[in-house]
N, CA and C atoms of all chains as a GROMACS GRO file, in nm:
protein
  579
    1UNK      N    1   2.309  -1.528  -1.326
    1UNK     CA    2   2.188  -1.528  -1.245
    1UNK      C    3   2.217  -1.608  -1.118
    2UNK      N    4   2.262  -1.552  -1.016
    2UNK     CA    5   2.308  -1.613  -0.889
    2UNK      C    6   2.200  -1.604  -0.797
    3UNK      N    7   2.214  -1.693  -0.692
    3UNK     CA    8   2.062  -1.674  -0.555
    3UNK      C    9   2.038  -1.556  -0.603
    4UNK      N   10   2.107  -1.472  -0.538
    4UNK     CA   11   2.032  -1.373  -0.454
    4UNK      C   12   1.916  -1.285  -0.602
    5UNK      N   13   1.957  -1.267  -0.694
    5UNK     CA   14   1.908  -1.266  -0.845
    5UNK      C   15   1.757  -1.321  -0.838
    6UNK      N   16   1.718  -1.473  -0.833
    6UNK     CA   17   1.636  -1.541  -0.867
    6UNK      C   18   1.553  -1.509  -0.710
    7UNK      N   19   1.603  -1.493  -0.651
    7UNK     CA   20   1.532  -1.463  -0.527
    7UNK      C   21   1.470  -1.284  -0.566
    8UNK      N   22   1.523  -1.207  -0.578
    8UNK     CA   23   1.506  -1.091  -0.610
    8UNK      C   24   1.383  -1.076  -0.682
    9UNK      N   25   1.381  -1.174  -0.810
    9UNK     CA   26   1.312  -1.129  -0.858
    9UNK      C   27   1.186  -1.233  -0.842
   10UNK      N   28   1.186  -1.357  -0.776
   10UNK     CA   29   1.059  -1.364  -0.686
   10UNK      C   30   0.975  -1.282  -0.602
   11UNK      N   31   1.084  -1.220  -0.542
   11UNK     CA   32   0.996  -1.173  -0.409
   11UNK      C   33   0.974  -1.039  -0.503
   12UNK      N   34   1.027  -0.959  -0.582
   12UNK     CA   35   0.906  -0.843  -0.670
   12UNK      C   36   0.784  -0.870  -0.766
   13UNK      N   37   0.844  -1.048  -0.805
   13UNK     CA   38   0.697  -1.130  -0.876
   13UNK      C   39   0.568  -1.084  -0.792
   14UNK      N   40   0.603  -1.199  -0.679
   14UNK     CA   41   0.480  -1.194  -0.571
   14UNK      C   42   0.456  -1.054  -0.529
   15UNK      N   43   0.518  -0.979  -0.495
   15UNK     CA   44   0.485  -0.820  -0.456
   15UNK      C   45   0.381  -0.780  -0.543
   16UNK      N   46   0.436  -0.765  -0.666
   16UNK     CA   47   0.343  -0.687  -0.814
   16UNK      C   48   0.222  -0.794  -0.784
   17UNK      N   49   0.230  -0.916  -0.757
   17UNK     CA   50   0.112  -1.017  -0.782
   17UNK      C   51   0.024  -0.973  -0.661
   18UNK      N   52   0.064  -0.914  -0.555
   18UNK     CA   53  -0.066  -0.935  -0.439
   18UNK      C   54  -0.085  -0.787  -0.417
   19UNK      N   55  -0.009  -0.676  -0.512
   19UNK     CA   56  -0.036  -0.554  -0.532
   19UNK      C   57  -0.165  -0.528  -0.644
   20UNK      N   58  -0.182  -0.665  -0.750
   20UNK     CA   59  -0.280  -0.651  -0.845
   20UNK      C   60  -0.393  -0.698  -0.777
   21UNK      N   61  -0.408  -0.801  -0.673
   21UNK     CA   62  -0.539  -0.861  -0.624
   21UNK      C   63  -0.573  -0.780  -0.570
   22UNK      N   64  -0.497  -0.669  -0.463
   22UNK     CA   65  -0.538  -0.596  -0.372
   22UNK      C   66  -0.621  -0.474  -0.413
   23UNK      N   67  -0.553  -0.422  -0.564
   23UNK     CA   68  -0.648  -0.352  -0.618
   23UNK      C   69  -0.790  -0.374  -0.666
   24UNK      N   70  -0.772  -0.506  -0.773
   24UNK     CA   71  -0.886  -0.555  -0.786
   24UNK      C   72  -0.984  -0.539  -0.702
   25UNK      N   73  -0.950  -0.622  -0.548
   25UNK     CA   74  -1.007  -0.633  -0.489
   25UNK      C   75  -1.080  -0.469  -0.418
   26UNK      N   76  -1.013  -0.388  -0.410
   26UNK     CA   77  -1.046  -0.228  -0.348
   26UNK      C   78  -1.157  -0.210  -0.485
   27UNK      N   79  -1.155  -0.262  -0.584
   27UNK     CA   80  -1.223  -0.140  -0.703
   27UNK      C   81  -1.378  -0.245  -0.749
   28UNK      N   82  -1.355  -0.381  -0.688
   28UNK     CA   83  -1.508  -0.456  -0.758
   28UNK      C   84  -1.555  -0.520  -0.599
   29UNK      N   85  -1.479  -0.501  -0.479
   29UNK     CA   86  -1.573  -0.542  -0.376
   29UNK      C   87  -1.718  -0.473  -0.365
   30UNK      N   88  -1.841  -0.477  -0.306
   30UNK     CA   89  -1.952  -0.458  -0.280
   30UNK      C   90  -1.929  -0.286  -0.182
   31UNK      N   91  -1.864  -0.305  -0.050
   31UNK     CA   92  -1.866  -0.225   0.037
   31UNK      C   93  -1.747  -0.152   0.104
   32UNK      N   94  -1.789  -0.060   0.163
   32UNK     CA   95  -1.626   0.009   0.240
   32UNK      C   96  -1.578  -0.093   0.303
   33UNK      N   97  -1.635  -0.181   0.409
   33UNK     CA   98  -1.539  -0.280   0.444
   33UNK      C   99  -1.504  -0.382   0.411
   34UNK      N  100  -1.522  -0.422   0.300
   34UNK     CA  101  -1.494  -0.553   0.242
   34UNK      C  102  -1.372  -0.475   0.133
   35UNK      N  103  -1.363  -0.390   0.073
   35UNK     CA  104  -1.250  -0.311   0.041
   35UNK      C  105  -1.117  -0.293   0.150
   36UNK      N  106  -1.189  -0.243   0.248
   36UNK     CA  107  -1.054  -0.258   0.345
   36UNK      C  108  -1.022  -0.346   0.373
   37UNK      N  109  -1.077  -0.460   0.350
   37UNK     CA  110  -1.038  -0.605   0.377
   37UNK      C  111  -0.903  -0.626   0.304
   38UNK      N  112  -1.012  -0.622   0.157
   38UNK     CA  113  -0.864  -0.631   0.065
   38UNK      C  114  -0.732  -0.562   0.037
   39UNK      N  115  -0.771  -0.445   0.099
   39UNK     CA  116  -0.594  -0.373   0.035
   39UNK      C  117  -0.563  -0.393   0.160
   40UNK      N  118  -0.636  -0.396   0.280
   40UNK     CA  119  -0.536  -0.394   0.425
   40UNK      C  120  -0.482  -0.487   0.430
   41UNK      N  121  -0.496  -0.596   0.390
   41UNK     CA  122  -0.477  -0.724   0.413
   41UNK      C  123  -0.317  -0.762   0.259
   42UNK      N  124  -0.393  -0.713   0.182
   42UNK     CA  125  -0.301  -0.731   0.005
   42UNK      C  126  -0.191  -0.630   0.027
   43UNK      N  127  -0.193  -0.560   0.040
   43UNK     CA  128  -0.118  -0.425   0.022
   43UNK      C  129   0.002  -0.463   0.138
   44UNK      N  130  -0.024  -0.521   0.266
   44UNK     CA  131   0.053  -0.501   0.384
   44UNK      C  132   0.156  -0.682   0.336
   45UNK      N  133   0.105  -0.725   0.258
   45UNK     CA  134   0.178  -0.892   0.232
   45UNK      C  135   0.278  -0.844   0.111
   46UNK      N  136   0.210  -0.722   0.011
   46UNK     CA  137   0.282  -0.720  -0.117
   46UNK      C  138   0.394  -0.624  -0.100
   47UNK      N  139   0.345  -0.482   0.045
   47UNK     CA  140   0.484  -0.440   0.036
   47UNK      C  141   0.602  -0.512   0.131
   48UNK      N  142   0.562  -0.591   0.160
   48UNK     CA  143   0.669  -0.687   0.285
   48UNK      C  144   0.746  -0.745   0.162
   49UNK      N  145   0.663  -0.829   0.092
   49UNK     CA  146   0.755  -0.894  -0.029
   49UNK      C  147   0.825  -0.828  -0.077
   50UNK      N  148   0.773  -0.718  -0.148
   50UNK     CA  149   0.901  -0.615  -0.224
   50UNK      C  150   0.978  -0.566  -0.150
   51UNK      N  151   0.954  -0.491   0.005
   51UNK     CA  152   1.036  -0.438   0.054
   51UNK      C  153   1.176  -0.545   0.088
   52UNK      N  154   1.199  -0.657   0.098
   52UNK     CA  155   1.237  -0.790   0.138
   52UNK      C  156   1.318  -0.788   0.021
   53UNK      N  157   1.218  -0.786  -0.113
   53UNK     CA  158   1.310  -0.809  -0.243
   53UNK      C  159   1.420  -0.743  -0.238
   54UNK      N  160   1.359  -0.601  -0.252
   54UNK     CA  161   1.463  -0.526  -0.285
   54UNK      C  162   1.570  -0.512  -0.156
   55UNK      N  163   1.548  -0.555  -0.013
   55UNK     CA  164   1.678  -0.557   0.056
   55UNK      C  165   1.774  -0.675   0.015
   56UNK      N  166   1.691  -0.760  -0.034
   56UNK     CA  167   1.784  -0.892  -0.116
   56UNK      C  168   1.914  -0.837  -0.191
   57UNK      N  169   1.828  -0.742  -0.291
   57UNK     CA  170   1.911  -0.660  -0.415
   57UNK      C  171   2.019  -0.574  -0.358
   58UNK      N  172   1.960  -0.558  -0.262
   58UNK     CA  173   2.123  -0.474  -0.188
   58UNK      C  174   2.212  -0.507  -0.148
   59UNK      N  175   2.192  -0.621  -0.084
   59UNK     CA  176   2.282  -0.676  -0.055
   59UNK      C  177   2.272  -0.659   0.100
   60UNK      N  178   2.430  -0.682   0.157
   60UNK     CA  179   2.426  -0.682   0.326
   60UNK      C  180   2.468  -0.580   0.312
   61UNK      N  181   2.394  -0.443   0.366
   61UNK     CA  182   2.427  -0.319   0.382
   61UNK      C  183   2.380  -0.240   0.463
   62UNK      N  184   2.397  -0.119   0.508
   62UNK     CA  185   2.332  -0.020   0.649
   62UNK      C  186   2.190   0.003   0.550
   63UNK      N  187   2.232   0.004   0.448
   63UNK     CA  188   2.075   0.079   0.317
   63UNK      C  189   1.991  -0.050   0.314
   64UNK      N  190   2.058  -0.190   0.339
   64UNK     CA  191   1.919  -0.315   0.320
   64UNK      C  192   1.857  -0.326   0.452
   65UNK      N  193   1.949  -0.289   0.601
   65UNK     CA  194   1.907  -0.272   0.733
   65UNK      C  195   1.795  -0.183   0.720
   66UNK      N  196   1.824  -0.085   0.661
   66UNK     CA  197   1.681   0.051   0.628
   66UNK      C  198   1.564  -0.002   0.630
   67UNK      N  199   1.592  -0.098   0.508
   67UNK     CA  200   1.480  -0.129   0.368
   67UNK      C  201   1.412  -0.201   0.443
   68UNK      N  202   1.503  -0.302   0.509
   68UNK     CA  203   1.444  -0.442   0.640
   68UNK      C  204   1.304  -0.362   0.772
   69UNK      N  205   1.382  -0.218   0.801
   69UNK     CA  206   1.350  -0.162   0.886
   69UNK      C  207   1.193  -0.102   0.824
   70UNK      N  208   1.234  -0.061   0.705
   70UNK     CA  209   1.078  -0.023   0.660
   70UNK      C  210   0.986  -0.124   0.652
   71UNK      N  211   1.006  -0.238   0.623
   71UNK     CA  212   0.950  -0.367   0.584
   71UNK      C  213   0.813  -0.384   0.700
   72UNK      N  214   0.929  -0.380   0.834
   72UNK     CA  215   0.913  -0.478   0.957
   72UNK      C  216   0.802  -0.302   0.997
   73UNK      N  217   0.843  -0.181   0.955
   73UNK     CA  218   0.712  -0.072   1.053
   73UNK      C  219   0.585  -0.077   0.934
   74UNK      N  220   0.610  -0.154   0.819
   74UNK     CA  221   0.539  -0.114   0.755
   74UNK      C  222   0.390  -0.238   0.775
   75UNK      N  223   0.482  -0.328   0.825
   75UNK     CA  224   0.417  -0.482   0.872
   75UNK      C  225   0.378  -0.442   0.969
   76UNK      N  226   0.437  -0.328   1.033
   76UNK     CA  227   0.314  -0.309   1.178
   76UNK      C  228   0.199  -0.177   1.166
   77UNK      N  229   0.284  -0.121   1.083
   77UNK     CA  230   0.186  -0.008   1.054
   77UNK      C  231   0.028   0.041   0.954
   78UNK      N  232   0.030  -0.069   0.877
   78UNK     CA  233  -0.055  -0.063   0.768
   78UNK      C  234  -0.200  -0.153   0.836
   79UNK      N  235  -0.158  -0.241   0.933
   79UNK     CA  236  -0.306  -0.312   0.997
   79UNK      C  237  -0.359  -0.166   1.104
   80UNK      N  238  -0.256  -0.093   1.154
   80UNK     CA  239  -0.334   0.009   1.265
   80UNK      C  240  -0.391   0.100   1.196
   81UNK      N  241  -0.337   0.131   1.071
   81UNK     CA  242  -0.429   0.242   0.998
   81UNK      C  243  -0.542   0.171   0.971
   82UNK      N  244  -0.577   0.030   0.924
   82UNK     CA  245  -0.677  -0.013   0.875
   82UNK      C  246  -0.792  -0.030   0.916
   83UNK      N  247  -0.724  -0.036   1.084
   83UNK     CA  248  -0.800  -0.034   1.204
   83UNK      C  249  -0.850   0.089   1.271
   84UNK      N  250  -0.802   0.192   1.202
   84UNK     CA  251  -0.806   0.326   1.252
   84UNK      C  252  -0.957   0.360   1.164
   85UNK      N  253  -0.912   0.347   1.006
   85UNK     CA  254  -0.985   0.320   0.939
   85UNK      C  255  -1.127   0.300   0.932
   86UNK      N  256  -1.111   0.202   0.989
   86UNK     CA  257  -1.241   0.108   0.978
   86UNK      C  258  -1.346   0.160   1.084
   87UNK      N  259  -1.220   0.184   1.202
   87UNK     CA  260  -1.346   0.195   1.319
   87UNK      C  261  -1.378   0.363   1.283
   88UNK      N  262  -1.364   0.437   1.199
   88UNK     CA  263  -1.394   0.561   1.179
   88UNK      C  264  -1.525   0.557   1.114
   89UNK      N  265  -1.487   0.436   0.995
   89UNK     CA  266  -1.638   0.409   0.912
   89UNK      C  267  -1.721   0.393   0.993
   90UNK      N  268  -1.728   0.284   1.068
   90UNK     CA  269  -1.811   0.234   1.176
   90UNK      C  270  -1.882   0.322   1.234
   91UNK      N  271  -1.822   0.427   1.315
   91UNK     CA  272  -1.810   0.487   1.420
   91UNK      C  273  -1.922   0.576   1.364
   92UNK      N  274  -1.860   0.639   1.250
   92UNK     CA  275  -1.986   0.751   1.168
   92UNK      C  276  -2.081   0.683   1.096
   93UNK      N  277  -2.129   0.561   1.103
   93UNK     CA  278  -2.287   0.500   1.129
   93UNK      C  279  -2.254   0.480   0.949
   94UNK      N  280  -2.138   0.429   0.875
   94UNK     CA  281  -2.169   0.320   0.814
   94UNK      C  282  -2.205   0.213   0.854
   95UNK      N  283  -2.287   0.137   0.776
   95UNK     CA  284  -2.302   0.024   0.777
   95UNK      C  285  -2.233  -0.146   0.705
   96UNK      N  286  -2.231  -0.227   0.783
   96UNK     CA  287  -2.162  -0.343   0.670
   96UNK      C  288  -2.293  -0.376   0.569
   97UNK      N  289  -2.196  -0.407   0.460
   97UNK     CA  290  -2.312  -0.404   0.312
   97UNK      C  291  -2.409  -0.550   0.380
   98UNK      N  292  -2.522  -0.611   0.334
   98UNK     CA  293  -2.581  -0.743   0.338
   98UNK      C  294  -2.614  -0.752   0.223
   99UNK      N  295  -2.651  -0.870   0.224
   99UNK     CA  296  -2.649  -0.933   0.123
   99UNK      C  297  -2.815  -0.884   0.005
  100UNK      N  298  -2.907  -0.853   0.097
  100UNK     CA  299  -2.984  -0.829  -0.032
  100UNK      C  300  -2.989  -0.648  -0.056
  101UNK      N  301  -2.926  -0.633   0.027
  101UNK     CA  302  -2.912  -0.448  -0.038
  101UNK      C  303  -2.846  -0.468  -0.180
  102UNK      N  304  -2.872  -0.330  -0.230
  102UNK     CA  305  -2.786  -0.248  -0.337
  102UNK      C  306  -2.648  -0.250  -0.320
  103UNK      N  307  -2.559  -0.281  -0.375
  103UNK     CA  308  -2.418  -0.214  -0.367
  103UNK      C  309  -2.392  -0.080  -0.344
  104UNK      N  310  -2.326  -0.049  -0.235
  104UNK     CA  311  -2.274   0.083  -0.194
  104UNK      C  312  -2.190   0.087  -0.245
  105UNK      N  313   1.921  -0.636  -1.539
  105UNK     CA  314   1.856  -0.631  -1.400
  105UNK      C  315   1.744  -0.511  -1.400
  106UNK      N  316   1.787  -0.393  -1.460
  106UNK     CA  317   1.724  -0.271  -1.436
  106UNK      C  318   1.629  -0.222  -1.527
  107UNK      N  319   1.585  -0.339  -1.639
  107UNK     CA  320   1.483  -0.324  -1.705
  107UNK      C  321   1.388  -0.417  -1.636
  108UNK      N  322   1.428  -0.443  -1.541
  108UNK     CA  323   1.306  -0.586  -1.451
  108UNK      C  324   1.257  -0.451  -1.379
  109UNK      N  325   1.321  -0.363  -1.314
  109UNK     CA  326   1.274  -0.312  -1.173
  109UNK      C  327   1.197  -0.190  -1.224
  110UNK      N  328   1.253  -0.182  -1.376
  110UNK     CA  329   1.133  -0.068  -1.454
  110UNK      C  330   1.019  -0.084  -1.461
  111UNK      N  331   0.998  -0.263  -1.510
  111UNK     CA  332   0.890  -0.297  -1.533
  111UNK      C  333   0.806  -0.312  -1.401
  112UNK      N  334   0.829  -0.302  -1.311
  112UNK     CA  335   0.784  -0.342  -1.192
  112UNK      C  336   0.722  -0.230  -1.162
  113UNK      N  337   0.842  -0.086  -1.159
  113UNK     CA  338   0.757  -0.008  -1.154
  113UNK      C  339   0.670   0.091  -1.214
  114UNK      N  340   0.681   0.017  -1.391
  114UNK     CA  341   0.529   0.062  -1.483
  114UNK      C  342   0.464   0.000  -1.427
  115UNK      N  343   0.429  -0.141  -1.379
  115UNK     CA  344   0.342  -0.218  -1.326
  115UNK      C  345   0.227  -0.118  -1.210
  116UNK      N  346   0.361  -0.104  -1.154
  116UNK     CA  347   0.249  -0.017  -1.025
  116UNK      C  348   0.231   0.140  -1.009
  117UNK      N  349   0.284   0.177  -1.139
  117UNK     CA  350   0.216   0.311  -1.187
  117UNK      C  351   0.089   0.286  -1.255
  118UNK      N  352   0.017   0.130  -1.318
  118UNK     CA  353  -0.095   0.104  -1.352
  118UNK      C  354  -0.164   0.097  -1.311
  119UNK      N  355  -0.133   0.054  -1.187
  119UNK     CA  356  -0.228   0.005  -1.053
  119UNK      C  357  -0.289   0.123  -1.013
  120UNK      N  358  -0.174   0.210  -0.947
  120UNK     CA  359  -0.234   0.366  -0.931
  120UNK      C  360  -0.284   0.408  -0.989
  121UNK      N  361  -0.313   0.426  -1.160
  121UNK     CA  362  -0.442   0.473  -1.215
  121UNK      C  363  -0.569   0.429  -1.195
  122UNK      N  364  -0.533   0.267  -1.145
  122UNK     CA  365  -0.672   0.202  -1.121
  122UNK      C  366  -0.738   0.252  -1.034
  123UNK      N  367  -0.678   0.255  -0.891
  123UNK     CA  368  -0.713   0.291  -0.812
  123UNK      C  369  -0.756   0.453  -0.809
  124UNK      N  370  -0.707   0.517  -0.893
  124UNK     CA  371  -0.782   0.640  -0.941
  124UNK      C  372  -0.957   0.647  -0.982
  125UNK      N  373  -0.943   0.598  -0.997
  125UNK     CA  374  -1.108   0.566  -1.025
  125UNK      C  375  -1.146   0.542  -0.902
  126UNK      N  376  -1.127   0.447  -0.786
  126UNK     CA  377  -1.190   0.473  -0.693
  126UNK      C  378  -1.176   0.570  -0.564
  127UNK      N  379  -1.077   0.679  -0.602
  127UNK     CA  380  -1.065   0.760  -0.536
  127UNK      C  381  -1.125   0.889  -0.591
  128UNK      N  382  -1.132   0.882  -0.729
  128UNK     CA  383  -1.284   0.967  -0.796
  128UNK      C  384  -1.404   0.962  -0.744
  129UNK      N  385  -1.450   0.819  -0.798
  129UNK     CA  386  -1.580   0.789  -0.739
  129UNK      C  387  -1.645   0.733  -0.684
  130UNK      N  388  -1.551   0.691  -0.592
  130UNK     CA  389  -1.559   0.641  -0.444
  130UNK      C  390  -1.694   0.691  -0.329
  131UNK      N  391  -1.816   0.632  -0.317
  131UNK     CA  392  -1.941   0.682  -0.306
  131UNK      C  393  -1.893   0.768  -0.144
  132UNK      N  394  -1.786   0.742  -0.095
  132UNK     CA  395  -1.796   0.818   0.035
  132UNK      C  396  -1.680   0.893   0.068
  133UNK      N  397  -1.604   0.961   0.154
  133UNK     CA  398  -1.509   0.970   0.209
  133UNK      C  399  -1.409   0.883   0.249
  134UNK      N  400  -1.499   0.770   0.339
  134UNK     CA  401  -1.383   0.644   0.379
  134UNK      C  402  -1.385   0.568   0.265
  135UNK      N  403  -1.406   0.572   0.158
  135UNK     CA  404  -1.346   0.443   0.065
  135UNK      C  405  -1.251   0.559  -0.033
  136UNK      N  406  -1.226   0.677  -0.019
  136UNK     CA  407  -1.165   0.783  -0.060
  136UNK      C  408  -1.041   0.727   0.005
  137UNK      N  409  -1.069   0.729   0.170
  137UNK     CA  410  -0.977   0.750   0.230
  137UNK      C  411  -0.876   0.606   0.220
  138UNK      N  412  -0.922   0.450   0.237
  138UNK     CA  413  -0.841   0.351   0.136
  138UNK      C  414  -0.812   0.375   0.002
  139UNK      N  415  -0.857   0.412  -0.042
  139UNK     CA  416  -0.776   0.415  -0.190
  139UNK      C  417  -0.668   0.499  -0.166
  140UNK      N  418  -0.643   0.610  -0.090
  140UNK     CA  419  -0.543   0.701  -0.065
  140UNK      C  420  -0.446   0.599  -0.004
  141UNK      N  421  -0.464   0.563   0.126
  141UNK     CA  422  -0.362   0.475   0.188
  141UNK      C  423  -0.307   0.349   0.106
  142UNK      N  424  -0.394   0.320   0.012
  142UNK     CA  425  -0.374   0.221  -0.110
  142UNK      C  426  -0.249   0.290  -0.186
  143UNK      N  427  -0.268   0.393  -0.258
  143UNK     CA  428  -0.205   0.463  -0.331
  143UNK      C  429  -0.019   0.470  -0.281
  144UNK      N  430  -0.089   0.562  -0.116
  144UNK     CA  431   0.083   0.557  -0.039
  144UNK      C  432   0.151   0.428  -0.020
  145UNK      N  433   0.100   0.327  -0.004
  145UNK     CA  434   0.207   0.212  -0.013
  145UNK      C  435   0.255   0.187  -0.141
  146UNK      N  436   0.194   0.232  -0.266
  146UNK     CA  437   0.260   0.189  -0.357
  146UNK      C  438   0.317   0.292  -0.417
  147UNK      N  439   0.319   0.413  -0.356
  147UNK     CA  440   0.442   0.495  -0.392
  147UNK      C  441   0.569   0.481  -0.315
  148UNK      N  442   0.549   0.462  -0.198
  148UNK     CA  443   0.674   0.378  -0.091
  148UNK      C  444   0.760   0.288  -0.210
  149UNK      N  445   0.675   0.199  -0.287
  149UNK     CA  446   0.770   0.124  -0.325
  149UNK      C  447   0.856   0.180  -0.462
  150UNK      N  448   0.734   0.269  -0.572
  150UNK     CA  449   0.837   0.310  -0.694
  150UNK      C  450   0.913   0.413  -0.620
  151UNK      N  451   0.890   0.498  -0.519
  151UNK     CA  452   1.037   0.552  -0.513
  151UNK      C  453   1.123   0.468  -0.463
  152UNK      N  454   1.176   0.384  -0.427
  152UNK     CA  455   1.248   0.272  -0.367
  152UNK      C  456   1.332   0.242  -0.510
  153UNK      N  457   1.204   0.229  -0.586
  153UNK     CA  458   1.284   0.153  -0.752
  153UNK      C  459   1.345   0.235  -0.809
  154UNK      N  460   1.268   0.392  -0.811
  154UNK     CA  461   1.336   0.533  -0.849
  154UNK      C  462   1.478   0.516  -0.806
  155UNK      N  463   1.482   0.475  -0.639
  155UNK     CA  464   1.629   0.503  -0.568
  155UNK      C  465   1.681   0.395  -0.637
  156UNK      N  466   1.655   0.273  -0.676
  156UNK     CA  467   1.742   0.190  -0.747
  156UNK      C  468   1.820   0.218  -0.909
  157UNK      N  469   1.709   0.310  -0.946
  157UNK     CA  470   1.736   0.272  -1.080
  157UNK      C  471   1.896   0.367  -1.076
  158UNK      N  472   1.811   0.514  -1.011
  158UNK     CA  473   1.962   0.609  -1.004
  158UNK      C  474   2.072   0.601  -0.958
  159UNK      N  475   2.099   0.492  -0.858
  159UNK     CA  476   2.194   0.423  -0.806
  159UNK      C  477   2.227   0.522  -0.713
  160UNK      N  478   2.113   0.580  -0.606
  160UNK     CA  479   2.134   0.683  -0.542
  160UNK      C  480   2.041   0.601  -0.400
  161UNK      N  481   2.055   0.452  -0.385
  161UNK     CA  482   1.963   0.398  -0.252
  161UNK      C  483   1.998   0.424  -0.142
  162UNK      N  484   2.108   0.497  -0.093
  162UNK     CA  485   2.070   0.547   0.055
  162UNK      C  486   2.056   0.687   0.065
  163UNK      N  487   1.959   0.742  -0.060
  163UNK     CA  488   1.934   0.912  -0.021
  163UNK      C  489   1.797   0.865  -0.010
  164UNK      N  490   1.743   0.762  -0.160
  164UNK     CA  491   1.603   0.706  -0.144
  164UNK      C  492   1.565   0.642  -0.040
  165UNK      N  493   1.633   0.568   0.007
  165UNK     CA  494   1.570   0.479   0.156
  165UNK      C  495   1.534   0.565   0.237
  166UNK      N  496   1.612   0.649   0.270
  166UNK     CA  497   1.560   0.778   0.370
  166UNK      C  498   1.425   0.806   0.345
  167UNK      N  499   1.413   0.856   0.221
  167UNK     CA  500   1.268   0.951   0.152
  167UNK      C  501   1.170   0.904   0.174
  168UNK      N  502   1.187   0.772   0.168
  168UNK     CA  503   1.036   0.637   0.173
  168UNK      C  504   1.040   0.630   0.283
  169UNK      N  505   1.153   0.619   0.373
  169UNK     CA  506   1.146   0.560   0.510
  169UNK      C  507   1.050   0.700   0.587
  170UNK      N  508   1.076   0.822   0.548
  170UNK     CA  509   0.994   0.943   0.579
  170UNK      C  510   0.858   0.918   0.546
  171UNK      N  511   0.832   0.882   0.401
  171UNK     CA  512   0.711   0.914   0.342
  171UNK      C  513   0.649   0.790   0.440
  172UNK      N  514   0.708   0.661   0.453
  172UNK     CA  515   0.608   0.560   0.505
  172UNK      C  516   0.536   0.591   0.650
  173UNK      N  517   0.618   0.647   0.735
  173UNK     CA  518   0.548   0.757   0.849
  173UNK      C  519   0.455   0.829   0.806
  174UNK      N  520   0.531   0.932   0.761
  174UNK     CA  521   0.382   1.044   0.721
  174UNK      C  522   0.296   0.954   0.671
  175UNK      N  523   0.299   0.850   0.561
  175UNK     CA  524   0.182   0.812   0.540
  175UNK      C  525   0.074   0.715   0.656
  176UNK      N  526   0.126   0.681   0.765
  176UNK     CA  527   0.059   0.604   0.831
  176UNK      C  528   0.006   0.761   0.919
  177UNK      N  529   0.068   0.851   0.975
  177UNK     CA  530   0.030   0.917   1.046
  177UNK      C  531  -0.076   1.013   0.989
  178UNK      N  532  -0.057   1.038   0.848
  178UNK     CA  533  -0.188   1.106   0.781
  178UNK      C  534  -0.298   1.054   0.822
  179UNK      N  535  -0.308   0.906   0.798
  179UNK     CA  536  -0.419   0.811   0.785
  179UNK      C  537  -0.499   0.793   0.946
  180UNK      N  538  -0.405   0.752   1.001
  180UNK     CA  539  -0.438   0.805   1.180
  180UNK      C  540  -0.514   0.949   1.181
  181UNK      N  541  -0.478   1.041   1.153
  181UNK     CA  542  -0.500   1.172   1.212
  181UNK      C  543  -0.644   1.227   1.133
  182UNK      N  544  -0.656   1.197   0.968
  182UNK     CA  545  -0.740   1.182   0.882
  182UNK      C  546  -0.889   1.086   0.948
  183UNK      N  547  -0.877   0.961   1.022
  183UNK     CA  548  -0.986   0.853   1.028
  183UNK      C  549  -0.999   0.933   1.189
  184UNK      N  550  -0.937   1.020   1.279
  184UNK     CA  551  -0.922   1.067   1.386
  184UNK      C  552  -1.031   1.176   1.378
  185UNK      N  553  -1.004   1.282   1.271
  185UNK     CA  554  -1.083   1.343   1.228
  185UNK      C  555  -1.254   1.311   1.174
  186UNK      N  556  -1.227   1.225   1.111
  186UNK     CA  557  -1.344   1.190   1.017
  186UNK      C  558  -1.441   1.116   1.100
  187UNK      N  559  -1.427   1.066   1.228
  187UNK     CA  560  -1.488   0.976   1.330
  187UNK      C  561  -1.604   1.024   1.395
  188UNK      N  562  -1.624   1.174   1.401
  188UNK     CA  563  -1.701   1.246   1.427
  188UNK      C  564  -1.770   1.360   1.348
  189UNK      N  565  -1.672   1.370   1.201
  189UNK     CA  566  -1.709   1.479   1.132
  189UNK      C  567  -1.735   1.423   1.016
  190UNK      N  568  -1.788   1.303   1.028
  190UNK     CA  569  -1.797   1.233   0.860
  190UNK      C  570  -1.947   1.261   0.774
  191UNK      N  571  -1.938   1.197   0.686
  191UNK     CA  572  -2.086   1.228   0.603
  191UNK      C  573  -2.166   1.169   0.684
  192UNK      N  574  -2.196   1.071   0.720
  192UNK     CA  575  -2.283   0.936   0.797
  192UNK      C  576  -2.356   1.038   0.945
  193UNK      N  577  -2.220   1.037   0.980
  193UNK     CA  578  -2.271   1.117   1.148
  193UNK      C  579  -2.394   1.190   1.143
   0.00000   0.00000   0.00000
């Protein structure tokens, strides 16, 4: 069990770990945007970790440069969808939940 | 090593059922439409583990590195759409 090993399998710990909140969080929040809160936010930390892990596991290679490369569009790409997202909800006259409504 | 990266990815083949449920009955379109983009990041990653397990990671890196595009550009083009043609409007 050398570094790169114990590192490996940290960074897929924390991945699986902020892949479970993020769901949670998508399936018992109140509203559409308090859902997008959570996976935009969970989802974009948990695949950085794994993607990271697993370039660990590769080692120094053109295939962990890839993995690095997906990491770093995926870190930029997952807040613009969220944002794309959101302002779509918005836009078509959802509303943010308050506090004494019903759960949507 | 490769019974860790299994488990990792039964782990998030569980998740995706969860999130099945709210892409069932998900009261609208846009909370349809996160759970979907939910879903594609965490297939990005079991095929990644797929490419690990088969010891085939630079045909898999490609595949994900594809799918992670298409999946952001679905989601763009999908909330592009839906901005004007949604249930709400």
């Amino acid at each position: 069990m050398n570094v790169t090993d114990i590192l490996f399998v940290l960074f897929m710990a924390g991945g699986l770990f902020f892949f479970t909140t993020a769901t949670i969080g998508l399936l018992r929040f109140p509203d559409f945007f308090s859902r997008l809160h959570a996976t935009g936010k969970g989802d974009t930390l948990a695949v950085f970790l794994s993607l990271v892990g697993l370039g660990i596991y590769e080692g120094f290679s053109l295939t962990s440069l890839k993995i690095i490369f997906i990491a770093v569009f995926m870190f930029l790409a997952q807040p613009t969808a969220t944002h794309a997202i959101s302002r779509a909800g918005f836009r078509s006259g959802l509303k943010p939940w308050l506090k004494e409504e019903k759960k949507s | 090593m490769n019974e860790y990266l299994l488990s990792i990815g039964m782990g998030l083949c569980v998740l995706v059922f969860l999130i099945l449920y709210r892409v069932v009955f998900g009261p609208g379109v846009f909370n349809r439409m996160v759970a979907l983009s939910a879903i594609g990041t965490k297939t990005l990653i079991i095929l990644l583990i797929i490419g690990f397990l088969y010891n085939r990671v630079d045909m898999f890196v490609d595949i994900s590195m594809v799918y992670a595009l298409l999946n952001l550009i679905g989601t763009l083009a999908a909330s592009k759409y839906l901005e004007t043609q949604g249930e709400n409007y």
